[in-house]
C-alpha positions in Angstrom: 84.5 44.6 78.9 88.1 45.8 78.5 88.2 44.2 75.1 85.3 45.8 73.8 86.7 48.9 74.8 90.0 48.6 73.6 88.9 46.8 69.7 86.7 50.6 69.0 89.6 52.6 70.7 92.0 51.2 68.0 89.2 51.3 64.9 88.8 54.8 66.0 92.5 55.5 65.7 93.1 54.2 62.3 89.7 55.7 60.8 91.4 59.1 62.0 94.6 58.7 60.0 94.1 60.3 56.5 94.5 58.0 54.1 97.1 59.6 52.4 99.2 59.2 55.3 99.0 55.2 55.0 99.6 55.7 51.1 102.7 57.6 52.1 103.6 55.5 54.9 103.4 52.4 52.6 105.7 54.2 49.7 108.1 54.9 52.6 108.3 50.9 54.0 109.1 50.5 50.3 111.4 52.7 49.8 109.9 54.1 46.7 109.5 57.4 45.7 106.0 59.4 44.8 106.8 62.3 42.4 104.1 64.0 40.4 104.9 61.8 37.6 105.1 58.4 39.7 102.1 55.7 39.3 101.5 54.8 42.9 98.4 52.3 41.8 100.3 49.2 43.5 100.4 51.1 47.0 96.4 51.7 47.1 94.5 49.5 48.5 90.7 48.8 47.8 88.0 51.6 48.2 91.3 54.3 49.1 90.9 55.9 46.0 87.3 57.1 46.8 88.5 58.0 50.4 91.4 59.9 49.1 89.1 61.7 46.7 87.1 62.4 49.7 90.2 64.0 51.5 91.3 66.1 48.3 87.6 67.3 48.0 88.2 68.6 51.6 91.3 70.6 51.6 90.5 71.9 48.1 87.6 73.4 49.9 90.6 74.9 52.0 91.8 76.5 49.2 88.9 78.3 48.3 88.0 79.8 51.6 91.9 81.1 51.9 90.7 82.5 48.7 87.7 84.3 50.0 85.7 82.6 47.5 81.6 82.4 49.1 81.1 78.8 48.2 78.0 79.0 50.1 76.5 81.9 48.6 77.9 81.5 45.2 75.8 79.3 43.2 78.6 78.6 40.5 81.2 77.3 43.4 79.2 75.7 45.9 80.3 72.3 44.9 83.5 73.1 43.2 85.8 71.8 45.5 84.5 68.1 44.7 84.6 68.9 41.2 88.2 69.8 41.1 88.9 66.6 43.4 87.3 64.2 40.9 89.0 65.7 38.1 92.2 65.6 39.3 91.8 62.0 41.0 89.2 60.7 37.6 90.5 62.1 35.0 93.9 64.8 34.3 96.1 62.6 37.2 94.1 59.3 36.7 98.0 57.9 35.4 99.0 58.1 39.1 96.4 55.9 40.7 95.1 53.4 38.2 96.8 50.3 37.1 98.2 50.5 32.8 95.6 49.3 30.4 95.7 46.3 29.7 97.5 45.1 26.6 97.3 42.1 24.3 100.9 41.5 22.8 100.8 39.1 19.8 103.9 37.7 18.4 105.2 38.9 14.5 104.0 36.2 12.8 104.6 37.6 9.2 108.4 39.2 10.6 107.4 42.9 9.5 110.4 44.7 9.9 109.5 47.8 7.7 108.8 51.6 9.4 105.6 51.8 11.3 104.2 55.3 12.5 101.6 56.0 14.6 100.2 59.6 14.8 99.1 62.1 15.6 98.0 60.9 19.2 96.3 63.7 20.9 97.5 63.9 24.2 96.5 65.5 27.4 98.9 66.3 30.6 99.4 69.0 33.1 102.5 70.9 34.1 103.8 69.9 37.3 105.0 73.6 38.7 101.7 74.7 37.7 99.1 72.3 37.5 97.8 74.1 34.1 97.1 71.9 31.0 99.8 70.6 28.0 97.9 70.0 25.5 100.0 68.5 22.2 100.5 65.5 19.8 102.8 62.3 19.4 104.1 60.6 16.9 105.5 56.9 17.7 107.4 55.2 15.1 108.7 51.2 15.3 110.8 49.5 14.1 109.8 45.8 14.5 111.7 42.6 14.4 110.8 38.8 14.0 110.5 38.7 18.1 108.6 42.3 18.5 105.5 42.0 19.9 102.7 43.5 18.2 99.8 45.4 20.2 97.0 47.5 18.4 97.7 50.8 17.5 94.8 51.7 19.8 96.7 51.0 22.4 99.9 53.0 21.9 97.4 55.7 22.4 96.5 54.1 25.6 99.5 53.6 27.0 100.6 57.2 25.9 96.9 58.6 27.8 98.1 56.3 30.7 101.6 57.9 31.0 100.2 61.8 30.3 97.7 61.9 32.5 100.1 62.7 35.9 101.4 66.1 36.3 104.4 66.4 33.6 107.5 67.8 32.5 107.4 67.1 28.7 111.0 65.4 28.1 110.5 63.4 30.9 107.0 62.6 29.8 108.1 61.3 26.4 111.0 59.4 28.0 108.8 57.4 30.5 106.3 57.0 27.3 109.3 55.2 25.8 110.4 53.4 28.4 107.2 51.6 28.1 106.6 50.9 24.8 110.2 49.5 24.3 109.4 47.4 27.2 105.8 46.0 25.5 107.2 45.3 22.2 110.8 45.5 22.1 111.5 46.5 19.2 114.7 47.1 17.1 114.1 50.9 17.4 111.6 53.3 18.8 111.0 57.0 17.8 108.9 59.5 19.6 108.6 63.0 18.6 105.7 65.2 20.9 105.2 68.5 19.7 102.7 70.4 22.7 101.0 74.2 23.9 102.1 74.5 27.7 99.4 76.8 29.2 102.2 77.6 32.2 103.2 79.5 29.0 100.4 80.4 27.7 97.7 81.4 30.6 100.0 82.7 32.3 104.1 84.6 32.7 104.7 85.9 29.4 101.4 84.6 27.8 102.9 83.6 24.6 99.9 81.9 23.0 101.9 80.7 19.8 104.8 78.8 21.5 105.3 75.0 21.5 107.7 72.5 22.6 109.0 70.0 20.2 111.1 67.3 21.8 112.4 63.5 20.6 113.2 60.5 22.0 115.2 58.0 19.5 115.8 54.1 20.8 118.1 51.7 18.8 118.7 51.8 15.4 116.9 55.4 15.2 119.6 56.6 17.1 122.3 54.8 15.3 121.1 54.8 11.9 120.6 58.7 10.7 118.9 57.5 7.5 116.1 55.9 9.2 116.3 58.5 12.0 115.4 61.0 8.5 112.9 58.9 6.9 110.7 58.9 10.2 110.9 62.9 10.5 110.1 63.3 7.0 107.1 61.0 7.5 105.6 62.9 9.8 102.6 65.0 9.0 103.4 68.3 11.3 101.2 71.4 10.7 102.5 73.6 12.9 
């Protein structure tokens, strides 16, 4: 009798801890950190992401009572709080909690070495001292070598979807983007010019609707070589 009251005492216990305590906990054993821009994916653990989506969904509806918004009476927000929990969970912050796609790397058979750009790559991110959308293009341009890897230029858009799609600051967004793609194909150099509408701009302060960023990121022998650096920028097909 006193173990079958002591097993449900303890279930009980760990079915009332959020479960993005446990995820925090977890990050905190490892000693790793969780920024907005972080991928945690390796500290959830099967079926957490539909509890935590559960949990979002219910202090979001927090959010909307403290502002004395009728959810209840109000047709159009009666089910907006599990709206704005699947989209920031599904889809704009999806980079944080999924795994990256899955990539096949084949070797450079043929030993192109010759500028490759890829572009324009819509892209899709959200300020992270705002939570409002950046909305832009990049531009990714390789230079290969006999040993670079080669991956489909579908994926450079998946990788670049993967790294947006967290709450961003754009120059450290285009640094992590590199990052990656050096460490998929490494390559003799790597250029990365993102030119992106910040709605933090835009929707709101001084509602500039015209302003963009522009901001590069040049690896290897685009940073040593000014030539090549030149060719790349001239290549690229910017319309304002």
């Amino acid at each position: 009798m006193l173990m079958k009251s002591t097993t449900p005492a303890q279930d009980s216990s760990d079915e009332g801890t959020p479960v993005s305590v446990k995820i925090r906990e977890r990050l905190a054993l490892a000693r790793k950190r969780f920024n907005a821009n972080d991928n945690i994916s390796e500290f959830l653990q099967p079926g957490e992401l539909e509890k935590l989506l559960d949990e979002v969904e219910v202090k979001m509806q927090g959010v909307l009572d403290s502002l004395v918004i009728d959810t209840v009476g109000d047709h159009n927000t009666n089910n907006t709080a599990r709206r704005v929990a699947k989209m920031y969970l599904n889809e704009v912050f999806k980079g944080r909690y999924v795994q990256p796609p899955a990539i096949t790397e084949f070797p450079n058979a043929e030993h192109l070495n010759e500028l490759m750009i890829v572009g324009p790559i819509t892209v899709r991110s959200a300020c992270s001292h705002h939570f409002v959308p950046v909305i832009g293009k990049i531009w990714i341009g390789v230079m290969p070598n006999e040993h670079t890897n080669v991956i489909g230029l579908s994926k450079y858009a998946r990788l670049a979807e993967w790294v947006m799609g967290r709450p961003q600051i754009q120059e450290e967004a285009v640094v992590q983007l590199a990052d990656l793609i050096m460490e998929k194909t490494q390559p003799d150099g790597l250029a990365i010019v993102m030119e992106a509408s910040h709605y933090c701009m835009a929707w709101r302060g001084v509602k500039d609707m015209d302003s963009k960023m522009i901001n590069s990121v040049m690896r290897g022998v685009f940073l040593k070589d000014p030539t090549l650096r030149r060719e790349f920028l001239a290549l690229i097909p910017r319309k304002g």
